[in-house]
DOKE-90011 format. One line per 3 residues: number of its first residue (from 1); their letters; for each residue x, y, z of N, C-alpha, C. Coordinates in steps of 0.02 Angstrom, whole numbers, plus 50000, padded with zeros to 5 digits. Atoms other than C-alpha are relative to their C-alpha. Layout:
! residues N
NUM> a> X,Y,Z,X,Y,Z,X,Y,Z  ...
***
This chain:
! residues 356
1> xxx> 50050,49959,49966,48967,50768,50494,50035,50040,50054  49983,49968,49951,49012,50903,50590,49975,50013,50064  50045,50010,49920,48993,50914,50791,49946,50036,50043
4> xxx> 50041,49947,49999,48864,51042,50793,49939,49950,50045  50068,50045,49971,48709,50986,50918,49951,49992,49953  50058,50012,50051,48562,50919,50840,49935,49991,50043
7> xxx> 50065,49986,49931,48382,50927,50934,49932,49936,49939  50046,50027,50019,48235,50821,50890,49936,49972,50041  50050,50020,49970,48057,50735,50937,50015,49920,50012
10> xxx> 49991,50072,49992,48026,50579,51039,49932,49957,49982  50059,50065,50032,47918,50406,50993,50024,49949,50030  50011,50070,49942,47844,50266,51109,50037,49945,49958
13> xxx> 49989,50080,49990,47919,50096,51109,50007,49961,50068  50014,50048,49933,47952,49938,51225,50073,50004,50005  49928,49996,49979,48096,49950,51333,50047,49940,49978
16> xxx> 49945,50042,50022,48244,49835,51278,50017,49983,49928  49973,50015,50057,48221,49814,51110,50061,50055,49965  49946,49973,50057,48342,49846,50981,49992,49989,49945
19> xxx> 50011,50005,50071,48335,49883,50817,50064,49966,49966  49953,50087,50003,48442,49804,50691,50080,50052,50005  49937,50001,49985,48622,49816,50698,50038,50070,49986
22> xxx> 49990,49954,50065,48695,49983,50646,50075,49981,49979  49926,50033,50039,48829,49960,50506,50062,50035,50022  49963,49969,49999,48986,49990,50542,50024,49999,50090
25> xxx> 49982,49951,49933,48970,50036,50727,49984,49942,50055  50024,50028,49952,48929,49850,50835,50041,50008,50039  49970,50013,49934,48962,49847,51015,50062,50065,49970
28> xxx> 49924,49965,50000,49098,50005,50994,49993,50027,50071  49951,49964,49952,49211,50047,51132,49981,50048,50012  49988,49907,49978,49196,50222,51130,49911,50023,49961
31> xxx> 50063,49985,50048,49014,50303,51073,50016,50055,49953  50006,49931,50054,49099,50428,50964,50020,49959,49950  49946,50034,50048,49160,50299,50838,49952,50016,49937
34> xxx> 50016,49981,50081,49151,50351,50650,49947,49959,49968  50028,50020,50047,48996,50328,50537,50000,50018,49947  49989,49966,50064,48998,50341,50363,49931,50022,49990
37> xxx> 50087,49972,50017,48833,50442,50326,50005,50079,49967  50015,49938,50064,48782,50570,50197,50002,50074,50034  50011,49935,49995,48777,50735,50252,49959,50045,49989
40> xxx> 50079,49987,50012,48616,50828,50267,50015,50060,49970  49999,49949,50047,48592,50960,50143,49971,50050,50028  49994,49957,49964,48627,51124,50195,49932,50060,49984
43> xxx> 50060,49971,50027,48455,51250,50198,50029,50085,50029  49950,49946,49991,48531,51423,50171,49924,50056,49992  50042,49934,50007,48440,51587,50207,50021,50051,49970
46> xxx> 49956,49945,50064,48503,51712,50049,49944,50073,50054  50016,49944,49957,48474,51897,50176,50027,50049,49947  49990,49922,50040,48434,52052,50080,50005,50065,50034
49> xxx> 49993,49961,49944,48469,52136,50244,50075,50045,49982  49952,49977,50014,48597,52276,50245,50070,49955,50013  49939,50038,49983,48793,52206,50272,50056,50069,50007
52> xxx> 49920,49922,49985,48948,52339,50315,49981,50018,50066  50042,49923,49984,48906,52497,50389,49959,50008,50029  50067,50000,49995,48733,52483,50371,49972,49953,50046
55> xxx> 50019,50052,49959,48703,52310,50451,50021,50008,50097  49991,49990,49921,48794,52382,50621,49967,50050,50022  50021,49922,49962,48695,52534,50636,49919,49989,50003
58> xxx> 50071,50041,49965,48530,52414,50655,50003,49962,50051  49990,50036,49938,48503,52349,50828,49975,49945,49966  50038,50046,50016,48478,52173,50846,49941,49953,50013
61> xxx> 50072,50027,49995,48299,52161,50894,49979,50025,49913  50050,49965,50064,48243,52263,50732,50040,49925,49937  49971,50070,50067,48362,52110,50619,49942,49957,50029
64> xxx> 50051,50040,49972,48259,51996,50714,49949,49993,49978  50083,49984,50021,48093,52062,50698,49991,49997,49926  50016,50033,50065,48120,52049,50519,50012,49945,49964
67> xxx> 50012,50073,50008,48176,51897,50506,49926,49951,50012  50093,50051,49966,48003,51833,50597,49963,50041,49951  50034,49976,50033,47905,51934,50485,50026,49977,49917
70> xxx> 49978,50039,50068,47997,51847,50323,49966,49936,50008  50030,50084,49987,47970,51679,50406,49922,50001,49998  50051,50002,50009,47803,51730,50419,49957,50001,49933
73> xxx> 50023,49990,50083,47786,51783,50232,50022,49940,49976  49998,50043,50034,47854,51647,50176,49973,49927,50030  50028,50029,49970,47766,51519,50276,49931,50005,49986
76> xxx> 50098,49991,50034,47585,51601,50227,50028,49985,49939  49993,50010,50075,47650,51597,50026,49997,49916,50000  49997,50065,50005,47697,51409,50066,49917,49961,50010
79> xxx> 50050,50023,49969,47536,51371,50173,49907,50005,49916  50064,49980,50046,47409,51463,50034,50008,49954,49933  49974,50020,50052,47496,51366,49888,49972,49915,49993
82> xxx> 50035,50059,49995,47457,51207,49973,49948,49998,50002  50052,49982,50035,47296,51243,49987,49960,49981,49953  50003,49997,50070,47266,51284,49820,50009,49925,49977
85> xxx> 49967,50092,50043,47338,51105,49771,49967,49946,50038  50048,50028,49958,47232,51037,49900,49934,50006,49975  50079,49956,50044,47071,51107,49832,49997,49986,49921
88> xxx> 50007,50034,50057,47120,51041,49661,50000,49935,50015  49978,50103,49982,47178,50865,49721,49924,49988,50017  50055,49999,49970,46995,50864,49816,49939,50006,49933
91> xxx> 50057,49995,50048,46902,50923,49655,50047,49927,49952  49981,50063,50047,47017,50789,49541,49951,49940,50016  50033,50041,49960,46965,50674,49659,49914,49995,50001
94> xxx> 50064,50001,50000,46781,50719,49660,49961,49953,49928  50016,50009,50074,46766,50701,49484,50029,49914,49963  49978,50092,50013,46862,50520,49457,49954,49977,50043
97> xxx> 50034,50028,49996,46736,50464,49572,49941,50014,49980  50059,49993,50015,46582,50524,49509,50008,49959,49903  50010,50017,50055,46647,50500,49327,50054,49972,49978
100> xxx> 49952,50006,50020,46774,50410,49301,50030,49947,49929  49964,50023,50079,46899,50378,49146,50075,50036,50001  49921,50009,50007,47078,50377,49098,50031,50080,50014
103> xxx> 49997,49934,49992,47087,50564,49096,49987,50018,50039  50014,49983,49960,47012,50594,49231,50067,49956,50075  49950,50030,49970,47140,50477,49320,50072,50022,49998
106> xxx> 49939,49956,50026,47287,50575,49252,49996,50055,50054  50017,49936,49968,47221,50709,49309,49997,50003,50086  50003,50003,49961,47195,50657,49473,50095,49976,50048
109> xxx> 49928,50003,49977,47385,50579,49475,50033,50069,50004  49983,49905,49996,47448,50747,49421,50001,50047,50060  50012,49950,49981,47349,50843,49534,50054,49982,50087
112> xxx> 49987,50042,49923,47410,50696,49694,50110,50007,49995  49925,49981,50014,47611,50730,49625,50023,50069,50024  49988,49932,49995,47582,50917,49637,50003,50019,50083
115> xxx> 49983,49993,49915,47550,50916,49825,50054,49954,50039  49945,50061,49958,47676,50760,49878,50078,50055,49996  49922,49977,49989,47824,50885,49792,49998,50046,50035
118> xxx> 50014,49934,49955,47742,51057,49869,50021,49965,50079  49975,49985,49916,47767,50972,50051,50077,49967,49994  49949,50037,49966,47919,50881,50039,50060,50068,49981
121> xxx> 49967,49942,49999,47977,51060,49986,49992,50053,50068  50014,49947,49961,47911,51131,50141,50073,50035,50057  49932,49959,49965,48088,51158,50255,50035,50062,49961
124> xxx> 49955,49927,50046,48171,51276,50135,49967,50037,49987  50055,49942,50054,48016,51372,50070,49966,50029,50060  50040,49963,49944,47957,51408,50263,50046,50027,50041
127> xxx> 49936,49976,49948,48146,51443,50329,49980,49940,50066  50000,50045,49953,48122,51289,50426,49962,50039,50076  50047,49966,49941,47991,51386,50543,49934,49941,49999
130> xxx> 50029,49999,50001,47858,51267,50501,49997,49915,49995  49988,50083,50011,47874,51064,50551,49905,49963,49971  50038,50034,50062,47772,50930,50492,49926,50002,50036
133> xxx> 50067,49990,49980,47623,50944,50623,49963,50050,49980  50008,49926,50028,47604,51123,50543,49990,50045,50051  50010,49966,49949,47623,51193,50694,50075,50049,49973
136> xxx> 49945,49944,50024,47740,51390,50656,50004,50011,50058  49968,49949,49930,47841,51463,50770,50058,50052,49960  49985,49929,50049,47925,51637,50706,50084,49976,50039
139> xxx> 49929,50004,49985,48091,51588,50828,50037,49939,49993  49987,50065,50007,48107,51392,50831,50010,49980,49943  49995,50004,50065,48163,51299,50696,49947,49916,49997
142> xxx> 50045,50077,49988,48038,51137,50666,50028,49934,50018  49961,50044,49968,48059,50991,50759,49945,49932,49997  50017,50044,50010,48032,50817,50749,49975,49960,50079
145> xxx> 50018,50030,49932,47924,50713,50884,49996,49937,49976  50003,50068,50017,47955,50524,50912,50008,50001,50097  50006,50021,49939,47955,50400,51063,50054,49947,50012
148> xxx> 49953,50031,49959,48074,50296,51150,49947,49915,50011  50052,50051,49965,47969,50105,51141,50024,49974,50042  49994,50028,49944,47927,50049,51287,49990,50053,50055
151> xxx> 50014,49946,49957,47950,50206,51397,49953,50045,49998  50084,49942,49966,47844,50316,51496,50035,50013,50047  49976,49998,49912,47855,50406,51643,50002,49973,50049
154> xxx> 49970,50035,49962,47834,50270,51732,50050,49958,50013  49970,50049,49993,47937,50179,51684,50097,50029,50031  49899,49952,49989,48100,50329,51740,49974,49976,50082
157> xxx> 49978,49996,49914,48024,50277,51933,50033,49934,50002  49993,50067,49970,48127,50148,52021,49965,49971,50037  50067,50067,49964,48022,49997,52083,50029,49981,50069
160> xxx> 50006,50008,49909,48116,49993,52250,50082,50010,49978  49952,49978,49995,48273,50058,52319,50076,49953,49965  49928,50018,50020,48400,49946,52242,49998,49988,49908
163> xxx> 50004,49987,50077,48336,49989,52072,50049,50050,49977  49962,49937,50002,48474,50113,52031,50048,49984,49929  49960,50025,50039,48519,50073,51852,50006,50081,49944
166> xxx> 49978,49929,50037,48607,50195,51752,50012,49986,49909  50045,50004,50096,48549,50216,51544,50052,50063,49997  49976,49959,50044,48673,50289,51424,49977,50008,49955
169> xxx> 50043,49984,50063,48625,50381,51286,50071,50051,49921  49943,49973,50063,48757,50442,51125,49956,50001,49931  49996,49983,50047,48765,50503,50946,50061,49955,49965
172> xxx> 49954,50032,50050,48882,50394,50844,50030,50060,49956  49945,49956,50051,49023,50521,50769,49977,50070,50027  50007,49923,49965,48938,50681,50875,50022,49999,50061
175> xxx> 49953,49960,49932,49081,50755,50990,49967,50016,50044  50041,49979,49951,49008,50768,51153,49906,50005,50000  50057,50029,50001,48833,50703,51097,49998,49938,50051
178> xxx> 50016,50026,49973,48822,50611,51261,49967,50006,50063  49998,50013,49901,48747,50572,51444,49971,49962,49995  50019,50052,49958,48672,50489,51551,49952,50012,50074
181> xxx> 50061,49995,49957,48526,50457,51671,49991,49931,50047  49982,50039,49942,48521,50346,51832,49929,49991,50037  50068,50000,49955,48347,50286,51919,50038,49997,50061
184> xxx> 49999,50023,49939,48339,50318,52091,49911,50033,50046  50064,50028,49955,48215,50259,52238,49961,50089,50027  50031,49937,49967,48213,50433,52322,49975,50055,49979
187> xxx> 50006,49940,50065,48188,50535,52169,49919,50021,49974  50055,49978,50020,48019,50618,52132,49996,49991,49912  50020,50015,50071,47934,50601,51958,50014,50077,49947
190> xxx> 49984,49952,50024,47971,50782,51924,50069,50004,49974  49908,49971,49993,48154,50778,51971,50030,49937,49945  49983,50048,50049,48180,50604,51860,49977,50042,49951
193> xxx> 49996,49974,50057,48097,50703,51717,50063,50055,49958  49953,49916,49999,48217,50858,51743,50074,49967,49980  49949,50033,50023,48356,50743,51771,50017,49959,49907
196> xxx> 50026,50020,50085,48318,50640,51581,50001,50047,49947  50007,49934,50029,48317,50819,51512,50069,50024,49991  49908,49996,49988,48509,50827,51570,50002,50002,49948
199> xxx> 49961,50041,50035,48548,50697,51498,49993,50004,49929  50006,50013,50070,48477,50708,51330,50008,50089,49984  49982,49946,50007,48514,50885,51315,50079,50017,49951
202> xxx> 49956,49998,50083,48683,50866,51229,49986,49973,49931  50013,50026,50062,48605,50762,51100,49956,50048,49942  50020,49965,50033,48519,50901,51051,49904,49987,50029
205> xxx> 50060,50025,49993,48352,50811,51111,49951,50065,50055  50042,49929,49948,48204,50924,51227,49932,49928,50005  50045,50064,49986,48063,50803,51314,49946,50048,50021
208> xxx> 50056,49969,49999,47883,50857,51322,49984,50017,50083  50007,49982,49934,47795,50906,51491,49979,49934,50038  50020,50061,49971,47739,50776,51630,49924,49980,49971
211> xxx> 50051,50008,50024,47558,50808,51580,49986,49969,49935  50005,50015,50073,47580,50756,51410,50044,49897,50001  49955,50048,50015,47651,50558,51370,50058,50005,49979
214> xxx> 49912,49968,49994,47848,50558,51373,49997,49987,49910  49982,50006,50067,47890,50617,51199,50073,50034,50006  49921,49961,50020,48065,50680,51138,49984,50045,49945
217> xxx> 50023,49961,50048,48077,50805,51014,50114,50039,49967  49925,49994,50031,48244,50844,50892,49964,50054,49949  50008,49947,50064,48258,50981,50747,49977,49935,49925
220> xxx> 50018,50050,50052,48172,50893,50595,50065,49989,49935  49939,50043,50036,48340,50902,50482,50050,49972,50026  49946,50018,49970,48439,50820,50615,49974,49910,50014
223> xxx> 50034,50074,50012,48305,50654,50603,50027,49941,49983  49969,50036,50040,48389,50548,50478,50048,49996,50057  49950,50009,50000,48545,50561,50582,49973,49968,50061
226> xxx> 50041,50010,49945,48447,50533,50749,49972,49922,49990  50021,50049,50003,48373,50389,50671,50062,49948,49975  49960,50036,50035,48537,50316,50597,50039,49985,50077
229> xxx> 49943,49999,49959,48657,50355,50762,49980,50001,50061  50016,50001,49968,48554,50353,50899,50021,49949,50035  49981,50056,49983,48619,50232,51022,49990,49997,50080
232> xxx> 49997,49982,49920,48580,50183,51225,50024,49922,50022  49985,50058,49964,48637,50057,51348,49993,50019,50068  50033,49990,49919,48566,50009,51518,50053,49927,50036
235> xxx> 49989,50067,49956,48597,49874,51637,49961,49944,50000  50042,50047,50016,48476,49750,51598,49928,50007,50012  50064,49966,49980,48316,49827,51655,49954,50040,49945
238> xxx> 50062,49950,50022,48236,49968,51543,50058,49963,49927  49953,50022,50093,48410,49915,51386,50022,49934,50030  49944,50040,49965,48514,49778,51390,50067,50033,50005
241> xxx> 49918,49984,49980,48661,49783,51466,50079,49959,49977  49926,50019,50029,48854,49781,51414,50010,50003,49937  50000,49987,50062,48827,49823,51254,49961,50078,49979
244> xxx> 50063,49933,50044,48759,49992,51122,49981,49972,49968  50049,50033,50053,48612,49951,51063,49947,50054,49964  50045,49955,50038,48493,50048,50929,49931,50002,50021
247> xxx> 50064,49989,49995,48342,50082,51012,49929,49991,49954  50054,50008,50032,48159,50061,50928,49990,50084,49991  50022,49926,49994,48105,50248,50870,49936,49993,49965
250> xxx> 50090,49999,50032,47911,50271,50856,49982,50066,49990  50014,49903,49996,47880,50460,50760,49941,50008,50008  50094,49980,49982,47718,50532,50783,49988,50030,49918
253> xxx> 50056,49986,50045,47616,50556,50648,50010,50064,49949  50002,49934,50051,47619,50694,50511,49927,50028,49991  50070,49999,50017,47491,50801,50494,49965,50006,49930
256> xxx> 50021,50038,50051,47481,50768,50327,50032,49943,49965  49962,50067,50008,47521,50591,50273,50008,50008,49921  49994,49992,50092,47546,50637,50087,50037,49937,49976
259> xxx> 49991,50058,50032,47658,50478,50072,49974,49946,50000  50061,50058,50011,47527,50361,50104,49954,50001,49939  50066,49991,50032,47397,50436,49999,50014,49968,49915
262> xxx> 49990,50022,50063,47378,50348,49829,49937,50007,49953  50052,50011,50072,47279,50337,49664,49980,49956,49962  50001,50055,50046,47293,50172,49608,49946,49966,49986
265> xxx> 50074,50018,50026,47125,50110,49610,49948,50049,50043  50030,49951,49978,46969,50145,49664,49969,49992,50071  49984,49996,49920,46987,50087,49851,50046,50054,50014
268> xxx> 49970,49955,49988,47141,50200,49868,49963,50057,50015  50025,49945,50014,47044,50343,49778,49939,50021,50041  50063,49981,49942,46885,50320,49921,50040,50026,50076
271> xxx> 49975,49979,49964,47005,50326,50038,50033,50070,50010  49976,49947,50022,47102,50473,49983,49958,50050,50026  50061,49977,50017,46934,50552,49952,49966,50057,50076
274> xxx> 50039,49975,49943,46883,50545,50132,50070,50024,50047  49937,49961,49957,47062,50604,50208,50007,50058,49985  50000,49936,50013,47065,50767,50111,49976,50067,50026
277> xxx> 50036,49948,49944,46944,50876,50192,50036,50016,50065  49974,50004,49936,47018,50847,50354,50072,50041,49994  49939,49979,50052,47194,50895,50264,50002,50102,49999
280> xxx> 50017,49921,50038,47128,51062,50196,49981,50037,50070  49990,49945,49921,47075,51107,50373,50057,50020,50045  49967,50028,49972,47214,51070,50437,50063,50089,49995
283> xxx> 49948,49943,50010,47313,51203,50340,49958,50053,49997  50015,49920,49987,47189,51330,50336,50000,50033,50057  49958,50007,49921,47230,51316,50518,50052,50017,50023
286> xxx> 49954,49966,50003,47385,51343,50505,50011,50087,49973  50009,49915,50025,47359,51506,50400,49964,50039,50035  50019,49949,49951,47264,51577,50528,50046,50012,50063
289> xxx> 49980,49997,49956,47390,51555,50659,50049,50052,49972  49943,49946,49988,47523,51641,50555,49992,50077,49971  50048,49913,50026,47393,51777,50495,49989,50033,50073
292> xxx> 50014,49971,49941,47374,51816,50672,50062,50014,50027  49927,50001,50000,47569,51817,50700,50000,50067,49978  49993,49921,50047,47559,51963,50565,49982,50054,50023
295> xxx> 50044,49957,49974,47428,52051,50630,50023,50024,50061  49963,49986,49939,47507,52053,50808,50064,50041,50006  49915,49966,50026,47667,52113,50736,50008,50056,49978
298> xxx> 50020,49955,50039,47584,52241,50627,49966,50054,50075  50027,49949,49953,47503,52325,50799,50046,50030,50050  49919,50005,49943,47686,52296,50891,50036,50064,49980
301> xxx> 49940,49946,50030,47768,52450,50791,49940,50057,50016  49992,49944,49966,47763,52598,50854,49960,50048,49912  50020,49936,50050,47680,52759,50746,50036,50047,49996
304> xxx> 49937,49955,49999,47818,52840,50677,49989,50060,49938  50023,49967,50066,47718,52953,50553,50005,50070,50040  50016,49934,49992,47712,53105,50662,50090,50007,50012
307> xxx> 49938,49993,50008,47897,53083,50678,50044,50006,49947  49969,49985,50051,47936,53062,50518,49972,50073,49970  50007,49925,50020,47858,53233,50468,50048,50060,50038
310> xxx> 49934,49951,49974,47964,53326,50601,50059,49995,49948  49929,50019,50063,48119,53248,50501,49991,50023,49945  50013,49966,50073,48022,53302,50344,50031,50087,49983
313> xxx> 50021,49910,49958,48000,53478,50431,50085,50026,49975  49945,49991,49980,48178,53491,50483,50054,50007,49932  49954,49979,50065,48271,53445,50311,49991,50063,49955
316> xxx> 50032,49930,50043,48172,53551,50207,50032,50076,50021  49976,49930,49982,48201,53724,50316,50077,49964,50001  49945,49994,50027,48382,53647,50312,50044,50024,49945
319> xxx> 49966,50009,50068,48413,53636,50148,49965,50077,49942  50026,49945,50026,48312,53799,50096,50049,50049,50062  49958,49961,49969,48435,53873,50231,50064,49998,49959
322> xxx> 49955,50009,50040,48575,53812,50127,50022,50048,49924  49990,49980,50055,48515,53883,49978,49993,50096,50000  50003,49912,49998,48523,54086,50049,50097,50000,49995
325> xxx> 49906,49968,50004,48697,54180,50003,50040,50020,50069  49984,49997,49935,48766,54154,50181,50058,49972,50006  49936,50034,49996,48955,54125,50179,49997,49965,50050
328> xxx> 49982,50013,49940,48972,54118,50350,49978,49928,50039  50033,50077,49989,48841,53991,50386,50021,49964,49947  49986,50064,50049,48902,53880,50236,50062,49975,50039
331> xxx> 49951,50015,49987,49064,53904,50316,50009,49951,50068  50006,50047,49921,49027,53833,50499,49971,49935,49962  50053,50073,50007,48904,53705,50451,50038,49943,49942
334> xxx> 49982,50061,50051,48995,53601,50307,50053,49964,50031  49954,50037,49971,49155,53563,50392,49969,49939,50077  50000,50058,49959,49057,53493,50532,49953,49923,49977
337> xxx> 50032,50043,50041,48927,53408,50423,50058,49932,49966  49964,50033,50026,49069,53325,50317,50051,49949,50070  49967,50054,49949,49148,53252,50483,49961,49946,50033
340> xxx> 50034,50032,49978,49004,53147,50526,50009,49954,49954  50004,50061,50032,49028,52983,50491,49930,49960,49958  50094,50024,50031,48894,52859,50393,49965,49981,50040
343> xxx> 50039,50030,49956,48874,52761,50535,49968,50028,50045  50053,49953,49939,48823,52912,50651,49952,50017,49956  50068,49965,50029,48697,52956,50520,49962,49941,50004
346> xxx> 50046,50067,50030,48643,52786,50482,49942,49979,50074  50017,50025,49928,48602,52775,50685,49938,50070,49984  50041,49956,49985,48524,52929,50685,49935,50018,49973
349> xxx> 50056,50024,50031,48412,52904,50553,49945,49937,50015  50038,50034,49988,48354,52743,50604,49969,50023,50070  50037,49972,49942,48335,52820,50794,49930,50018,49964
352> xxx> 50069,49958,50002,48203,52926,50706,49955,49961,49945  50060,50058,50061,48100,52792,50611,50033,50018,49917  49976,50000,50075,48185,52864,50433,50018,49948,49962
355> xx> 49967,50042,50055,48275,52713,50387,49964,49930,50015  50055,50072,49999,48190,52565,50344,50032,49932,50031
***
């Protein structure tokens, strides 16, 4: 694994425990010591965006802006699809309970297969804009929320001045995936949050606001590793001490639990039954947030229609100037024409809304 940061969400537990052992890595010396672990499969964005030439003679807000407007397209295509497979699963479902028989049970497996592979396809098919609460963001990439058991914000105040114990926190095999965080007596509840923020900041980690219960939050394909290499040690107080130990990680919730949901009888299938609805709102919810994304985006650009007719204007009497028997003017105008580079045209065109 390469030493690239990794970011994710946090989840409650009780301070000291430890999970079980991780392989390979007890009690190590050093927190960067080698794990053997798979390598998360890489989610590639194939860009039909210009490249050369062309690609330098677009600023890079306008790359941008179309990037968020992809993520957005492909995020509604994903969102409407589920849906759709939602709205069948829901009628399958209707129909095995009202009438049910072997076919109708097929049918209902089928329909409960078709949505489990649609989400567990959702990172690659939304450009990782679109984590599992279904909450989009056009710049972020989705991120995973879990908890730390045991902690809370109260538990970062020290209980009296000679509380001053200092909590490490590492990545197993991530270079400079470390710090560290220190209670102290004189320290406000703000400035301990801020401080905790440090610290978990190389890990890639980001911690929710005070108002909210202390959550963490990581990039959702950096999870697995988060959950494999995660490692802290205290002084005997909030971890134990003198040793790395694997923390408890409690994630929060999905907002759709698709691997729970089953078919196997016809308890499952009541249950199922009555989780769906809720489901289907859930994402048509989402599709309004990133239909409103669109819409916002779509009022953000500029009206470049009376500009592009000047440009219309302009070639035309050019090029009908071209075509009169005028040495002289052929003679000035081509040599300087032919010295203009692509990239001064390519600018100059896009200056004037022409190029797409």
């Amino acid at each position: 694994m390469s030493s690239a940061r990794i970011g994710g969400n946090a989840s409650a537990g009780r301070i000291g425990t430890a999970g079980a052992p991780q392989p390979g890595a007890a009690a190590p010396a050093m927190p960067t010591s080698a794990v053997g672990t798979h390598p998360l499969p890489a989610i590639r964005y194939h860009s039909t965006w210009p490249r050369g030439w062309m690609a330098a003679a677009v600023p890079q807000r306008v790359r941008e802006f179309h990037v968020q407007i992809s993520k957005a397209q492909m995020a509604l295509d994903f969102l409407e699809q589920l849906e759709q497979q939602l709205s069948a699963l829901i009628q399958a479902c209707r129909h095995q309970r009202k009438l049910p028989s072997d076919a109708g049970a097929a049918r209902l497996r089928s329909a409960l297969q078709a949505v489990q592979a649609g989400w567990a396809k959702r990172l690659p098919r939304t450009l990782e804009s679109l984590d599992e609460s279904l909450h989009w963001s056009p710049v972020q990439r989705a991120r995973k929320q879990f908890t730390l058991a045991g902690w809370s914000w109260e538990s970062l105040q020290a209980e009296h001045a000679r509380d001053t114990e200092l909590v490490g926190f590492c990545l197993l095999g991530q270079e400079g995936a470390q710090g560290a965080w220190q209670a102290r007596w004189e320290r406000a509840q703000g400035a301990s949050r801020q401080a905790l923020a440090h610290a978990l900041a190389p890990l890639g980690m980001q911690l929710s606001g005070l108002e909210q219960p202390l959550l963490l939050s990581v990039e959702e394909r950096w999870w697995p590793v988060v959950v494999q290499r995660f490692m802290v040690k205290g002084n005997g107080k909030r971890f134990p001490a003198g040793q790395w130990v694997s923390p408890r990680l409690v994630s929060s919730p999905q907002a759709l639990r698709v691997d729970s949901w089953s078919a196997a009888d016809a308890a499952a299938v009541q249950a199922l039954a009555a989780e769906l609805p809720a489901a289907r709102e859930r994402v048509l919810h989402a599709q309004a947030a990133v239909r409103a994304f669109q819409h916002d985006a779509g009022q953000s650009l500029d009206d470049v229609g009376a500009r592009t007719t000047a440009v219309q204007a302009f070639a035309q009497a050019f090029a009908q100037a071209g075509q009169m028997p005028a040495y002289d003017w052929i003679l000035a105008v081509v040599p300087a024409v032919r010295a203009v580079s692509r990239r001064r045209v390519a600018r100059l065109l896009q200056s004037r809304g022409a190029l797409a």
